[in-house]
C-alpha positions in Angstrom: 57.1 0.0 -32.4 59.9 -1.8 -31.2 59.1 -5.0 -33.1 62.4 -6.9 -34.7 62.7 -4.7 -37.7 62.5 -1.7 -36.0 65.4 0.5 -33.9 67.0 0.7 -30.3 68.5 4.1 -29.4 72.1 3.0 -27.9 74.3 4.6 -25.9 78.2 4.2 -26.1 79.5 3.3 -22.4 82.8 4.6 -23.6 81.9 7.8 -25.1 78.5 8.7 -24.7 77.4 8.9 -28.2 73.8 7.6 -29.2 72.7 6.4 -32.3 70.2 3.9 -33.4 70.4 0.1 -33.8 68.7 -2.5 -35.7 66.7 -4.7 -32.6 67.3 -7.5 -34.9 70.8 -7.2 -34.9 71.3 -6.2 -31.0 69.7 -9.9 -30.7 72.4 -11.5 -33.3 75.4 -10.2 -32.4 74.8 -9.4 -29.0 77.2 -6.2 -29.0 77.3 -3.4 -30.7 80.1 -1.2 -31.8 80.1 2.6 -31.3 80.1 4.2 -34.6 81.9 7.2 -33.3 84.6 5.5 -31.2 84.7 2.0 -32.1 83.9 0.6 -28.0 82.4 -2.4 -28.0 79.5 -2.5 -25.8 77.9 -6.2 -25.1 74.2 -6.0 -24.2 73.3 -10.0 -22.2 70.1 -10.8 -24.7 67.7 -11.6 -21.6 68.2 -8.0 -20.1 67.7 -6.8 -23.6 64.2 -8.4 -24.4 63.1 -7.7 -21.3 63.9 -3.5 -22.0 62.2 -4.6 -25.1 59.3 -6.0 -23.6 58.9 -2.7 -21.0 59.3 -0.4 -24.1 56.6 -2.3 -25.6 54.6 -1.4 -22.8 55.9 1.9 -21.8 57.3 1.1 -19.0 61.2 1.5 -20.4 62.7 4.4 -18.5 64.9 6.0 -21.4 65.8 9.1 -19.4 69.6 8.0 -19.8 69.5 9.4 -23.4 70.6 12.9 -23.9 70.3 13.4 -27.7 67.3 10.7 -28.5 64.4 12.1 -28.9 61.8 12.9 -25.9 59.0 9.8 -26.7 62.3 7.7 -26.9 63.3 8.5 -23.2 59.9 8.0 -21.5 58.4 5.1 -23.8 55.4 6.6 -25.4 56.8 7.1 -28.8 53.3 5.9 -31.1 53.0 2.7 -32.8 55.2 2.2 -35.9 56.6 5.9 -35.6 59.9 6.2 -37.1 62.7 7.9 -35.1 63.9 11.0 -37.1 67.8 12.1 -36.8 68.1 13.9 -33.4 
């Protein structure tokens, strides 16, 4: 899990909306758009692989999620689980 092809949950600054990302893409473009309000919100890509690197390890504290699911927010979610739709 949390390998490049797999998915970030995000949280909109703006409006508080959380969806998943591609980790690929969070590295690309270095921002990502809200899908519900259009905010951009810019994640610096050395604070990002290292939250990559802790949820790896399951040391990521996701409790800022509200609508993620529950192995998302404290970084036990099993290897190569899919996240369903919350």
């Amino acid at each position: 899990m949390f390998d490049d092809d797999g998915l970030w949950p995000c949280k909109c600054s703006a409006c508080e909306h959380e969806w998943y990302a591609s980790i690929a893409a969070l590295r690309a473009d270095r921002e990502v758009i809200c899908p519900t309000c259009s905010a951009s919100n810019s994640i610096p890509v050395a604070e990002f692989n290292t939250a990559v690197l802790a949820a790896r390890t399951g040391t990521y504290d996701f409790s800022y999620l509200v609508r993620i699911p529950a192995q998302f927010r404290f970084g036990s979610a099993a290897p190569r689980q899919r996240p369903g739709v919350a």
